[in-house]
C-alpha positions, 0 to 999 in steps of 0.5 A: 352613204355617200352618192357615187360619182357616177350617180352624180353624174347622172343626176347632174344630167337631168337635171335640166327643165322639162318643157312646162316644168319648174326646175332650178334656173341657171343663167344664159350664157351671154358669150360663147366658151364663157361661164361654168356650163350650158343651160341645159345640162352640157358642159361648156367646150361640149357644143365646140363638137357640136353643129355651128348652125345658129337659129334665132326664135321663130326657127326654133319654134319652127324645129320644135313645133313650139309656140314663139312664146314659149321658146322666148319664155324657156330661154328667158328663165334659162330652161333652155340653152341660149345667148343674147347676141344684140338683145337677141336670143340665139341657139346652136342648134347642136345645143338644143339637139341635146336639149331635147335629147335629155328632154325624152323620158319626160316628153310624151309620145306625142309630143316626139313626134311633134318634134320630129315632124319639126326636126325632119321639116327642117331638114328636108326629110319625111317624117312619115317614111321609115327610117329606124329599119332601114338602118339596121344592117342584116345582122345588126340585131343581136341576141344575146349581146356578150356583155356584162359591162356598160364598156363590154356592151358598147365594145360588142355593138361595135364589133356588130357594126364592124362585122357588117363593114360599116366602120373603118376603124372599130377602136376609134368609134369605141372611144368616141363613144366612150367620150359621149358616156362620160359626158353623160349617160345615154340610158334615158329610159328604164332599162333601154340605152341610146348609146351614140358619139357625141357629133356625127362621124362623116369620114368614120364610118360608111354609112349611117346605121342602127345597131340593136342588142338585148343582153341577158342580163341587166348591166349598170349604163347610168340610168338616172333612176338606177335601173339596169339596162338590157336593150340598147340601140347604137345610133352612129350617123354620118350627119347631124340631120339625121341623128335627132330624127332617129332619136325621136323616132325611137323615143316615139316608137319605146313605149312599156308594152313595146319595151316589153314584147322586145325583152320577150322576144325570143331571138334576134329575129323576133326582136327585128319582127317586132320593132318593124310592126311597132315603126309601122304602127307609129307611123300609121297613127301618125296618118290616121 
């Protein structure tokens, strides 16, 4: 049988270097808007919404707490999006930002927080303080989410955000994520997604914030290995400092067993209980 478009889609998705993994080497692009798609995975026009804030090496060696010649290595071999702009190379960062996003499922737990120890330094931000907790309004877990459908679950984590007055309007935000949908699936893990736009919305919504559910049942959201998805965050920041730094710490804090206890737990409050004890526990290891 022929592959669906949606699962295509998905494989074309990730189908991108792991950091020290062989993978098909597309080329860099040596000019912007030009050629077929980013390196990486992003289409081109993709980074057209995406922070225009240039780094050169050392500054994304910086970000990603990576070696220099590791950075210059993947970006030479085309695992990494970049330009050469004088012979030099040069990175959005709103491109390595999905980058890394795409990286997650194959990065281990440490190796996330070496890039959120980066991610934060660079912006001035405390990798150490919590910062998935507080972005969870009082009823912004839900349980069970009313949905059955990938474009019913996103309808109803809105509708919680909304409920907790932190949309202006509910419909644009749905379509905004819809958009990051089509672009490429967020679910990066088994059985959790990571739904979110695709650029920080400043003027739509009141504040950046966290919205939780866990549906009954599981529903097709794009996962690469064609697992259904019960757990989903919506991630919606009004800037884009704060968005890979809440990814990263999501991506450090869902491990199996986490990801588990929250499938069991047996109400909304339970689940708030346990992503609490598990944000602790992460940033205790990281002190330790």
């Amino acid at each position: 049988m022929a592959p669906s478009r949606r699962t295509n889609r998905a494989n074309d998705c990730r189908r991108q270097s792991r950091l020290g993994g062989r993978q098909s080497q597309p080329r860099i692009a040596t000019e912007v808007g030009g050629g077929a798609g980013l390196p990486g995975g992003a289409p081109w026009g993709y980074h057209d919404a995406m922070p225009r804030e240039v780094m050169d090496v050392r500054q994304v060696a910086r970000y990603l707490n990576l070696p220099v010649q590791e950075v210059v290595k993947l970006a030479a071999r085309g695992k990494m999006p970049a330009r050469k702009v004088s012979g030099q190379f040069r990175f959005r960062k709103g491109e390595i930002d999905h980058w890394v996003e795409t990286q997650m499922p194959e990065l281990s737990h440490e190796r996330m927080a070496e890039i959120e120890q980066g991610v934060s330094s660079h912006h001035g931000m405390d990798h150490e303080a919590p910062l998935l907790m507080p972005l969870i309004p009082a009823a912004g877990v839900v349980v069970p989410l009313p949905a059955r459908t990938r474009e019913a679950a996103i309808r109803a984590l809105v509708a919680a955000a909304d409920g907790a007055d932190l949309v202006y309007e509910a419909k644009d935000l749905v379509e905004h994520i819809r958009q990051r949908e089509g672009l490429c699936p967020t679910a990066l893990l088994p059985g959790v997604a990571l739904p979110h736009p695709r650029h920080p919305l400043p003027n739509d919504i009141a504040a950046s914030f966290v919205i939780v559910g866990r549906t009954a049942g599981g529903i097709p959201f794009g996962c690469p290995d064609g697992s259904l998805t019960r757990l989903l965050f919506l991630i919606c920041c009004k800037d884009e400092r704060t968005h890979l730094h809440v990814l990263a710490r999501i991506s450090r804090m869902l491990d199996a067993a986490t990801v588990e206890a929250l499938m069991d737990a047996p109400d909304a409050e339970a689940v708030r209980e346990r992503l609490g004890r598990r944000e602790a526990d992460v940033l205790a290891d990281a002190g330790a």
